[in-house]
C-alpha positions in Angstrom: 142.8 -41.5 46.9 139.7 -40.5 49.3 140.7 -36.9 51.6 139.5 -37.6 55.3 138.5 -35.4 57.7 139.9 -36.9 61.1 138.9 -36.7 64.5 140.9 -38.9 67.2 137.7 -40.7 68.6 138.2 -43.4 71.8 137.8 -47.1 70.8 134.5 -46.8 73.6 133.0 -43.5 72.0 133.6 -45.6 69.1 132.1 -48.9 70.0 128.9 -46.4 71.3 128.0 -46.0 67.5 129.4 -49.5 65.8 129.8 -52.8 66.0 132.6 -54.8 64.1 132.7 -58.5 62.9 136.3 -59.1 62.7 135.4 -62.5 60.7 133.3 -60.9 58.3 135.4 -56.9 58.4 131.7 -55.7 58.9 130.6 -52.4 60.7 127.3 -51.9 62.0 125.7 -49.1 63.2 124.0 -49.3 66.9 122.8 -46.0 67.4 121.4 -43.9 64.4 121.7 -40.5 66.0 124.4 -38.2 64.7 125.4 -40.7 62.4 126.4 -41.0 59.0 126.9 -44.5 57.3 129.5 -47.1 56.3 129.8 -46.9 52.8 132.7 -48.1 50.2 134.4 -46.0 47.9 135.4 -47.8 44.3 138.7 -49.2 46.3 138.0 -48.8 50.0 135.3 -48.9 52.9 134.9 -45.9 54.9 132.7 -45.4 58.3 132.0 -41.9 59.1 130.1 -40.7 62.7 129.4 -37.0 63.2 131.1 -35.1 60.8 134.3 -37.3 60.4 135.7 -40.1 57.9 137.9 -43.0 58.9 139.0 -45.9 56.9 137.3 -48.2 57.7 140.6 -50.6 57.7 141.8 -48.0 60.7 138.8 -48.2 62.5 138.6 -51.8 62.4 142.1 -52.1 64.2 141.8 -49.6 66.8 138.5 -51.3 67.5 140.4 -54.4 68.2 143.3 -53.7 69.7 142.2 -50.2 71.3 144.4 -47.9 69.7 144.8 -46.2 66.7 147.9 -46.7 64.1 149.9 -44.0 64.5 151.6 -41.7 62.3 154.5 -43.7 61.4 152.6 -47.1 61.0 150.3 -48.0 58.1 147.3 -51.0 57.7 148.4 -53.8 55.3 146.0 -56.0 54.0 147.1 -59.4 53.0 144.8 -60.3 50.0 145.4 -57.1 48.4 142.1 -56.2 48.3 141.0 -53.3 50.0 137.4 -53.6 51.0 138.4 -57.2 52.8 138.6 -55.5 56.6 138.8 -58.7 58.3 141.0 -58.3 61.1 142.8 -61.7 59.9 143.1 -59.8 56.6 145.0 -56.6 58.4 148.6 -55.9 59.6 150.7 -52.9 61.0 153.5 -52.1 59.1 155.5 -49.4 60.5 156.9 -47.3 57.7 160.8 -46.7 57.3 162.6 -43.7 58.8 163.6 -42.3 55.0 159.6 -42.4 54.5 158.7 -40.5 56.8 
């Protein structure tokens, strides 16, 4: 499993640096300054700006709906497959109380 570094950043600071196709679960960058890059791990894709790195499953929900997951809920993807980041593909799941 990858360690991120997180930093709470706004769906609009967010939306400053990317762009996300929910049909295709493609980020893009808009602004190269202070910017890292969107690059997939062996399981996942992960989309890091200034020094932090989200998942890029995360990042693709909070852009959509404006908000990120939070601590008790997790990103489900349908298929399985972890580098689909289609927002069709995604779903909250909000963990149980005993897995807390």
């Amino acid at each position: 499993m990858l360690a991120f570094k997180y930093q709470v950043t706004s769906p609009s600071a967010f939306r400053k640096y990317y762009h996300y196709d929910p049909k295709t679960g493609e980020f893009k960058r808009l602004q190269f300054q202070k910017l890292k890059s969107v690059y997939k791990s062996n399981k996942q894709s992960v989309v890091k700006i200034f020094d932090f790195t989200y998942p890029a499953h995360r990042a693709a929900w909070m852009y959509v709906h404006g908000e990120w997951p939070k601590n008790d809920e997790q990103i489900i993807h349908r298929n399985g497959d972890q580098r689909d980041n289609r927002i069709g593909n995604l779903y909250l799941f909000k963990k149980p109380k005993k897995d807390r």
